[in-house]
C-alpha positions as a LaTeX table, in Angstrom:
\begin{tabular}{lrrr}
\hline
Residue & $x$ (\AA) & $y$ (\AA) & $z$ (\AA) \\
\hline
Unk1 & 82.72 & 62.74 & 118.97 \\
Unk2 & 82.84 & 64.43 & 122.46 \\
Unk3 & 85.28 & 67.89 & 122.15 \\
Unk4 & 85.54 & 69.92 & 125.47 \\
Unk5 & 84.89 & 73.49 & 125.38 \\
Unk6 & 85.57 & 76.89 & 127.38 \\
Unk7 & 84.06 & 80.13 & 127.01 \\
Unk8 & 86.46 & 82.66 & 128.77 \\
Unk9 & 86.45 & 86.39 & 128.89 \\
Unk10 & 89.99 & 87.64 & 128.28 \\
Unk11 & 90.90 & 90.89 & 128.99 \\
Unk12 & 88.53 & 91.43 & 132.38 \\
Unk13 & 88.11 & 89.84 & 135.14 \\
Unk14 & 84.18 & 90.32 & 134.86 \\
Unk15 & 82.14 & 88.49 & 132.82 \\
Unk16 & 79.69 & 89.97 & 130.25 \\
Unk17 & 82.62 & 91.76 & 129.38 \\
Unk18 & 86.60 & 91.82 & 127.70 \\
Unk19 & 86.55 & 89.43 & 124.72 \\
Unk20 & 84.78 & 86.03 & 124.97 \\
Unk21 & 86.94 & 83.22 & 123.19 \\
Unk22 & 86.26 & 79.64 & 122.92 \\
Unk23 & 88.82 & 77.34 & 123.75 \\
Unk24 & 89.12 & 73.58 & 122.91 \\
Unk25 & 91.79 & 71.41 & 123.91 \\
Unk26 & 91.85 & 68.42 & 121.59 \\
Unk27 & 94.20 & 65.59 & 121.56 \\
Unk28 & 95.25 & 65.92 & 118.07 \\
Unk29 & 94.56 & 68.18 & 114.93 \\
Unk30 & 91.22 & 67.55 & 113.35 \\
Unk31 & 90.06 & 68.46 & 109.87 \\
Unk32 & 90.97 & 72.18 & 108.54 \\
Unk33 & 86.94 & 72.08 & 107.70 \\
Unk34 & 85.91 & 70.57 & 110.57 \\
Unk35 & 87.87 & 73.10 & 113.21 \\
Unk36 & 86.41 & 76.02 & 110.68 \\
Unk37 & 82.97 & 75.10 & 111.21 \\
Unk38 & 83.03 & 74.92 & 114.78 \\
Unk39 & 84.25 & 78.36 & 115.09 \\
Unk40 & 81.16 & 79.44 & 112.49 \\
Unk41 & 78.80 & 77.53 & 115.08 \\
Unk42 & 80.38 & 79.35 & 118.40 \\
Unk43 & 80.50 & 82.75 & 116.14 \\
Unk44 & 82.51 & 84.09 & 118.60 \\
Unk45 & 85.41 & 86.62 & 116.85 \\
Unk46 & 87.73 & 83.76 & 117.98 \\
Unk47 & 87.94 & 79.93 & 118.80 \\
Unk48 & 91.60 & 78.44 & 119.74 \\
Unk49 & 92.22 & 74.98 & 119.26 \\
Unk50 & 95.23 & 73.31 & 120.69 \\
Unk51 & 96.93 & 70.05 & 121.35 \\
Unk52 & 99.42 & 68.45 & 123.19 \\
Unk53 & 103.61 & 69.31 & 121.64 \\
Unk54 & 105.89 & 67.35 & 123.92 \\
Unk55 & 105.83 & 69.39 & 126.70 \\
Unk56 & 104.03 & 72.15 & 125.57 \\
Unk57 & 100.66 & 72.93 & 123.18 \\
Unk58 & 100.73 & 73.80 & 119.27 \\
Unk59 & 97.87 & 76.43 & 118.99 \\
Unk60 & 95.31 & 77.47 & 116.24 \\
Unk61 & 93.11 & 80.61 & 115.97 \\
Unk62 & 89.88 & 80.42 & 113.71 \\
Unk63 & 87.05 & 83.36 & 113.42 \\
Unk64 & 83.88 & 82.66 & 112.15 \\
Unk65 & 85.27 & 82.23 & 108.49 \\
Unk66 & 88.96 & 82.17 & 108.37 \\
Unk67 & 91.96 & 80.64 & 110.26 \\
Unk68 & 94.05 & 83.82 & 111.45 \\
Unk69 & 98.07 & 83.94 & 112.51 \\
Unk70 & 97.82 & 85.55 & 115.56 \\
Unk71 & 95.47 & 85.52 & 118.13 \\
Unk72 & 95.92 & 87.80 & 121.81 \\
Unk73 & 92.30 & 87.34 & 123.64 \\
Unk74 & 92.16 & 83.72 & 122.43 \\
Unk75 & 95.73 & 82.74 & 123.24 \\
Unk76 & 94.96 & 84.42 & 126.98 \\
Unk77 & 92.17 & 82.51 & 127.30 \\
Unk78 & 93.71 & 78.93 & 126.03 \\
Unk79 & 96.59 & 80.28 & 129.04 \\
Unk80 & 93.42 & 80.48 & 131.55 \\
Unk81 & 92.47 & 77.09 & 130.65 \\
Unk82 & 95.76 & 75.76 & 131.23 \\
Unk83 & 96.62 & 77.39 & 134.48 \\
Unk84 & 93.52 & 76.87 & 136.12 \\
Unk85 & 91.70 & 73.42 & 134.71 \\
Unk86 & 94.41 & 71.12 & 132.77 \\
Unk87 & 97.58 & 72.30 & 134.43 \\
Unk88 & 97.25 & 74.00 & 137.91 \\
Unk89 & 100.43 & 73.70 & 138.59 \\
Unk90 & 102.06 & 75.47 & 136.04 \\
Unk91 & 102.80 & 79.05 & 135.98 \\
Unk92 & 104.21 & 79.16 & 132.49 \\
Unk93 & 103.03 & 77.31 & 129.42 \\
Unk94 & 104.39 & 78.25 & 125.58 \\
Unk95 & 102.34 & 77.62 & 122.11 \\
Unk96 & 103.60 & 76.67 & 119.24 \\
Unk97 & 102.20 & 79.04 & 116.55 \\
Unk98 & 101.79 & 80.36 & 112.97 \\
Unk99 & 103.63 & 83.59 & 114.46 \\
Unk100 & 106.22 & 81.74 & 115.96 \\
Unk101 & 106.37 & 80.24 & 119.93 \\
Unk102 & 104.15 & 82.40 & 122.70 \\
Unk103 & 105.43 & 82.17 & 125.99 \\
Unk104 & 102.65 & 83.23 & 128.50 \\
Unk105 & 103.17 & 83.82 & 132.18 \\
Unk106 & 100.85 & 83.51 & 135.21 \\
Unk107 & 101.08 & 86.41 & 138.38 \\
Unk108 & 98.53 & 85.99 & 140.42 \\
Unk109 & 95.34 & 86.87 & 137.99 \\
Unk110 & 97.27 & 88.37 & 135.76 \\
Unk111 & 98.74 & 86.77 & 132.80 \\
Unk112 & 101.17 & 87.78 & 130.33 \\
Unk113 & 101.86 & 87.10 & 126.80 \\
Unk114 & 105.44 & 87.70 & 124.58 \\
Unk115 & 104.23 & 88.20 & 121.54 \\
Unk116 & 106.22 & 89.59 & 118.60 \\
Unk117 & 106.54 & 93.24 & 118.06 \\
Unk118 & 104.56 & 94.79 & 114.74 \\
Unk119 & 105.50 & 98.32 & 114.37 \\
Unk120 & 103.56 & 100.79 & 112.15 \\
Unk121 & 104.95 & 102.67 & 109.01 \\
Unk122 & 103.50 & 105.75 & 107.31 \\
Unk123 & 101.25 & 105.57 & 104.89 \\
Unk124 & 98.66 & 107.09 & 102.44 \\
Unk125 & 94.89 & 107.29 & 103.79 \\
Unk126 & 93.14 & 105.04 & 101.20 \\
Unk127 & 89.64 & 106.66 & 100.18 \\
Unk128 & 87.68 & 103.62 & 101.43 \\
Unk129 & 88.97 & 104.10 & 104.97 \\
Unk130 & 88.65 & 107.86 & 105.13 \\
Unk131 & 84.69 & 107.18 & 104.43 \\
Unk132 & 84.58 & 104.02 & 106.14 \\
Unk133 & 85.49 & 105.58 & 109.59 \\
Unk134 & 83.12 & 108.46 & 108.78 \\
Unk135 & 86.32 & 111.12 & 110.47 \\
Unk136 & 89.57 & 112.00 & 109.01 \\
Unk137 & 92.71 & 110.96 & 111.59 \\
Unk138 & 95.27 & 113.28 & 112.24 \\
Unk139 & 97.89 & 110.19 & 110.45 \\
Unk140 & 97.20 & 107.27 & 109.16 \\
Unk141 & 99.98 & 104.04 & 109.46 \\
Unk142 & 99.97 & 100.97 & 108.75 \\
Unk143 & 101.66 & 97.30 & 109.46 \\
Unk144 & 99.18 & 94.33 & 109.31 \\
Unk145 & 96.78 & 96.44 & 109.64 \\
Unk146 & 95.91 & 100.42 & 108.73 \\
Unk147 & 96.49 & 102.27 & 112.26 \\
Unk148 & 94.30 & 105.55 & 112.03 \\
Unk149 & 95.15 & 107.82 & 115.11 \\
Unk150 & 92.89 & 110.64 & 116.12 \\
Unk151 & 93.14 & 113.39 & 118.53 \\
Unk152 & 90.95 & 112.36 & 121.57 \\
Unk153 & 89.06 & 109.56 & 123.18 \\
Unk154 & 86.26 & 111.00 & 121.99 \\
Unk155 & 86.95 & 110.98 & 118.78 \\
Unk156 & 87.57 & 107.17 & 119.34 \\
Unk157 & 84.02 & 106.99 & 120.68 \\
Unk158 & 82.15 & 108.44 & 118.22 \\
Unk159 & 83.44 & 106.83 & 115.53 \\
Unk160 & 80.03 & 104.97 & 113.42 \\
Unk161 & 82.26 & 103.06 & 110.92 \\
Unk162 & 80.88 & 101.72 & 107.93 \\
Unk163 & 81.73 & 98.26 & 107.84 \\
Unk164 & 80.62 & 97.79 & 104.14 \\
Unk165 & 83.42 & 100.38 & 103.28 \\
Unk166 & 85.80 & 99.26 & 105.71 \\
Unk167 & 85.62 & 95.09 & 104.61 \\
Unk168 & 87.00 & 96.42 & 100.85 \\
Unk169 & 90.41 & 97.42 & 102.51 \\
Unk170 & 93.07 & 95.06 & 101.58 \\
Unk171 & 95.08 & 94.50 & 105.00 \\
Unk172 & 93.88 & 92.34 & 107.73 \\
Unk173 & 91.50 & 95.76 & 110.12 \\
Unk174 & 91.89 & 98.94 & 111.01 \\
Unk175 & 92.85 & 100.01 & 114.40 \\
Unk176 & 91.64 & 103.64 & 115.35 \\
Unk177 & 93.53 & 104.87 & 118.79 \\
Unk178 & 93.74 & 108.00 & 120.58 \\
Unk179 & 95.25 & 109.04 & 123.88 \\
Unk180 & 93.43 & 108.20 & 127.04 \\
Unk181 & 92.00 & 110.32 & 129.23 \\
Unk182 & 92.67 & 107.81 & 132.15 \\
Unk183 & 94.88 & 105.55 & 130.74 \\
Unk184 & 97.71 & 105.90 & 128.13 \\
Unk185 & 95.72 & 105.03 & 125.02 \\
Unk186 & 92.39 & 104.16 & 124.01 \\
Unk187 & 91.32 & 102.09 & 120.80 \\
Unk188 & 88.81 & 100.22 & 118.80 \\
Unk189 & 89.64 & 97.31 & 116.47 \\
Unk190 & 87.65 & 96.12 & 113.20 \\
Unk191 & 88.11 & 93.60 & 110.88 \\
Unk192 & 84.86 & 92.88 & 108.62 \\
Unk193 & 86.89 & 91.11 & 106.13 \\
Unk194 & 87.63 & 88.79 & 108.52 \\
Unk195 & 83.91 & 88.16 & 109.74 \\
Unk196 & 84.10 & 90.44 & 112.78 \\
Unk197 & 82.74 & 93.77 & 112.39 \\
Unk198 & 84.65 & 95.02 & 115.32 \\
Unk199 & 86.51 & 93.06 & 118.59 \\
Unk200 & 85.64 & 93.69 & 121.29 \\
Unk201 & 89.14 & 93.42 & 123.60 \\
Unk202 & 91.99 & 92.68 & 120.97 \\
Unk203 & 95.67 & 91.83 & 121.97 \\
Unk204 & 97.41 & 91.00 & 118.37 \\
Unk205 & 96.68 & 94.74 & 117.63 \\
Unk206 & 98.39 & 95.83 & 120.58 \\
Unk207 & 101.69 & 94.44 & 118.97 \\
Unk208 & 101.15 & 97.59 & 117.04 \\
Unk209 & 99.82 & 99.88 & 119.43 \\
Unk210 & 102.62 & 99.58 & 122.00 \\
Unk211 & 105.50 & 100.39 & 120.20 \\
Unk212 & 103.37 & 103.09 & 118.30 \\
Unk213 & 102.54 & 104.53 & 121.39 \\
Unk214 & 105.77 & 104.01 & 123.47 \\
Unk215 & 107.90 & 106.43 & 121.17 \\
Unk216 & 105.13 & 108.81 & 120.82 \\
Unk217 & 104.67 & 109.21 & 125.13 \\
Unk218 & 108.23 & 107.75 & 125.97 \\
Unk219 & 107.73 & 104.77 & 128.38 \\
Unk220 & 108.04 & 101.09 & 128.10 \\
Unk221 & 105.05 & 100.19 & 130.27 \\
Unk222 & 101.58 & 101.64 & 129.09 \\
Unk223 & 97.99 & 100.95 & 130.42 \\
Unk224 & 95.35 & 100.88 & 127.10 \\
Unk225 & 91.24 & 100.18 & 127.16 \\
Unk226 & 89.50 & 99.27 & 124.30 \\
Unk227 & 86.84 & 101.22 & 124.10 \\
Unk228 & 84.09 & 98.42 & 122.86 \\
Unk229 & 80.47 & 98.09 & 123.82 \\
Unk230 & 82.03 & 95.46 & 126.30 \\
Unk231 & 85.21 & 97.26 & 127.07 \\
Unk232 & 88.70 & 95.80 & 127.87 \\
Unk233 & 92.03 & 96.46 & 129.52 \\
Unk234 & 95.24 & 96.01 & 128.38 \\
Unk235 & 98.58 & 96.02 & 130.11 \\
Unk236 & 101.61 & 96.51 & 127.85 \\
Unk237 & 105.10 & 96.95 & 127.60 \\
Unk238 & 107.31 & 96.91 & 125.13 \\
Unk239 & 110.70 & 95.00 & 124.81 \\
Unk240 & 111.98 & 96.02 & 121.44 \\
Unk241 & 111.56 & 93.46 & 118.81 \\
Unk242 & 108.83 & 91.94 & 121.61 \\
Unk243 & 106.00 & 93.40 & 123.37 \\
Unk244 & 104.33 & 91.69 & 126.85 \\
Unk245 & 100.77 & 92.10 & 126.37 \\
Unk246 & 98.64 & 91.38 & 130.15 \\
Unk247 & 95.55 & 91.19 & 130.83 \\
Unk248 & 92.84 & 89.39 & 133.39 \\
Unk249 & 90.17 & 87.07 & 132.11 \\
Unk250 & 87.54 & 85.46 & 133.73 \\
Unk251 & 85.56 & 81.47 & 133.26 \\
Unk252 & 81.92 & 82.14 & 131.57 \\
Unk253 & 81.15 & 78.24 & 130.13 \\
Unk254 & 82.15 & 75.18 & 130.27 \\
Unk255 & 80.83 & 72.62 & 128.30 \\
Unk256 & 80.43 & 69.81 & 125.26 \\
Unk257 & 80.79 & 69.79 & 121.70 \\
Unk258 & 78.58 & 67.36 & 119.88 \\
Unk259 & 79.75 & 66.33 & 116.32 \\
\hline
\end{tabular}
C-alpha cells in the first residue's frame, strides 16, 4: 500500500522552522495500530490523517505514541494541503474532529482556524512542576494543561525544564508564557507524557493562551511567538467561547509511504 504524504511547516512561512507536521490524506480510516505506527516512524510531534466526509474531511491527530484530541500546527498544515494541492479552489474547508468541527479559512497566506476556547482556572503549583521548570512562576493555572506564567521573556527563555519531572504531571503539558517584548506574549509548550519533550510552534495551547492573555492586556486580537529552538508565530483572537488561531506555513516534503 501506496499512502501520500506532506511534510509542512505550520506556523512560518520559512522552512527549517514553525512546527513540521505530516499530513496524509487517505481515502478511508485505516487500522488504530497501523495510523499509530506511522506517526512513531515520521516522529514528528504530530501526523494528521484525514479522509473524505461528504463534502468535507474527518481528521485525526497522532504523536509519536498516542492519538491526541486536538491538534493546531497539524490541522494548519492538513488546511495547506487542501488549499494548495487537493482543493485549489477552495478557500474554506471544515474537519470533523474529536473536539468537535474546525472551520479553517484561507487569506492570502494566511490561514485561520476556529477552534474552541479553553480557558485557565487557578490552581495549586504541584511540587513536580515547580522542580521540573527549574523557576517558580509568579501563578500557576491550569485547564488541559498546567499554564505557569512568569514575569518576562526571559524568564521564558531560560527555562532548562526537566522533562523527567515534568512527564509525572497528570494533565496533558505545561505551557510557560510571559509577556512579549515585541509581541503580546511569548511561550513554550511541553508535553513529555505525550512523547514530545517540547513543540516547537503549538496552536491547541493557544486556546488557552488567548483568552488568558486577552483579559489580562484587554484586546481581542493578540500577536504571540513561541519561543522554540525553531520559533513560531501566532495570530490570535478571541471570540468568547471560540478563539481564531492564524498562522503561515510553508511545503518542506512531499512524498510516499511504503507499507
Amino acid at each position: 500500500m501506496n499512502i501520500r504524504i506532506y511534510q509542512i511547516d505550520a506556523f512560518s512561512a520559512r522552512v527549517f522552522s514553525g512546527n513540521p507536521a505530516a499530513v496524509c490524506p487517505l481515502e478511508e480510516w485505516l487500522e488504530d495500530e497501523l495510523l499509530q505506527s506511522i506517526a512513531c516512524e515520521n516522529n514528528l510531534s504530530e501526523t494528521a490523517f484525514f479522509i473524505p466526509d461528504g463534502e468535507e474531511y474527518g481528521i485525526r491527530w497522532f504523536t509519536p505514541v498516542t492519538e491526541v484530541p486536538l491538534c493546531g500546527h497539524a490541522t494548519l498544515a492538513s488546511a495547506f494541503v487542501v488549499f494548495n494541492y487537493l482543493e485549489p479552489e477552495r478557500t474554506r474547508v471544515v474537519f470533523a474532529s474529536a473536539s468537535g468541527p474546525l472551520t479553517v479559512l484561507k487569506d492570502m497566506d494566511l490561514i485561520s482556524m476556529d477552534f474552541p476556547a479553553k480557558p485557565p482556572s487557578p490552581c495549586a503549583c504541584p511540587p513536580a512542576l515547580l522542580t521540573g521548570l527549574g523557576k517558580k512562576p509568579l501563578q500557576v493555572q491550569c485547564c488541559e494543561n498546567y499554564l505557569a506564567v512568569f514575569a518576562s521573556e526571559n524568564d521564558i527563555v531560560d527555562l532548562k525544564p526537566d522533562f523527567a519531572m515534568l512527564k509525572g504531571l497528570g494533565l496533558r503539558g505545561i505551557i510557560a508564557t510571559a509577556p512579549g517584548e515585541d509581541c503580546d506574549f511569548v511561550s513554550r509548550f511541553f508535553a513529555p507524557r505525550f512523547g514530545i519533550n517540547e513543540d516547537p510552534a503549538t496552536g491547541s495551547s493557544h486556546c488557552t493562551l488567548t483568552p488568558y492573555w486577552s483579559r489580562i492586556l484587554g484586546k481581542e486580537k493578540l500577536r504571540a511567538l513561541q519561543l522554540s529552538s525553531r520559533g513560531g508565530e501566532i495570530f490570535c483572537e478571541d471570540r468568547g467561547d471560540r478563539v481564531l488561531i492564524s498562522g503561515r506555513a510553508v511545503e518542506y516534503m512531499q512524498g510516499w509511504i511504503s507499507v
